[in-house]
C-alpha positions in Angstrom: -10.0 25.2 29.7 -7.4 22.8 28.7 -8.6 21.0 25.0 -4.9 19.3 23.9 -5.0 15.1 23.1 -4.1 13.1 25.9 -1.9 10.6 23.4 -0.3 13.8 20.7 2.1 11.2 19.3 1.4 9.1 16.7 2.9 5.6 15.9 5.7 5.2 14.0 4.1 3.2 10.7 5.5 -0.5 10.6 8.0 -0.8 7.6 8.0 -4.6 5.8 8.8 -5.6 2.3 5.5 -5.8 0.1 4.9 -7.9 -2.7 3.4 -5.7 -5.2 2.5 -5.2 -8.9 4.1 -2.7 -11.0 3.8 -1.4 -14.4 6.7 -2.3 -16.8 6.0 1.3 -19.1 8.9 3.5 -18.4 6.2 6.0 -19.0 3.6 4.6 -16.5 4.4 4.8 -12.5 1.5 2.6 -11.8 1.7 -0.1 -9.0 -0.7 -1.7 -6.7 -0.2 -4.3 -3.9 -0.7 -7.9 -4.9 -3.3 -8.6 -1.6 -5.5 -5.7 -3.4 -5.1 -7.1 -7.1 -6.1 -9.6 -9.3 -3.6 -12.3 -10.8 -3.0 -11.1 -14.9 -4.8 -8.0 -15.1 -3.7 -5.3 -17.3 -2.3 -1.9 -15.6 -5.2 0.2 -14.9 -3.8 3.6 -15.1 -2.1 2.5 -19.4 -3.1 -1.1 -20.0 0.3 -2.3 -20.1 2.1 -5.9 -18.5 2.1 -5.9 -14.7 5.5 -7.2 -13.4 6.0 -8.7 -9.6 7.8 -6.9 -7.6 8.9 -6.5 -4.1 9.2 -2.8 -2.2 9.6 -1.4 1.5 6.1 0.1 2.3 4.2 0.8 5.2 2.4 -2.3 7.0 -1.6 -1.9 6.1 -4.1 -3.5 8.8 -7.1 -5.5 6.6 -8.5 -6.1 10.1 -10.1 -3.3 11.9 -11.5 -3.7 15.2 -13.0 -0.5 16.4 -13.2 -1.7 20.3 -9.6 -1.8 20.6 
C-alpha cells in the first residue's frame, strides 16, 4: 500500500514588510504586530514604551476559509 501525500511540498510563506510594535528595553526582545495590538499599551513581556516599527515577516491570513 502506497500512504505518501499527493501535494509533499509546502508553499513558500509570502515575505512583506509588517508594521509592528517593539519594545525599546535593550533588555526586552518583545514585539507584536500592530493588526494584533492595541494603540499605547505597555509591553507585556517588561511594561516598558512600545516603539513602531517596520520588519520583513511572513504574510499571516486573518481570513480562513476552510472550503478552499
Amino acid at each position: 500500500m502506497y500512504f505518501g501525500k499527493k501535494n509533499s511540498e509546502e508553499p513558500e510563506p509570502i515575505i512583506e514588510d509588517t508594521v509592528v510594535y517593539a519594545c525599546e528595553s535593550e533588555s526586552c526582545n518583545g514585539w507584536m504586530r500592530k493588526d494584533f495590538a492595541v494603540e499605547n499599551q505597555p509591553c507585556p513581556m517588561c511594561g516598558g514604551n512600545l516603539v513602531e516599527e517596520v520588519r520583513e515577516l511572513p504574510q499571516i491570513l486573518t481570513e480562513y476559509n476552510a472550503y478552499r
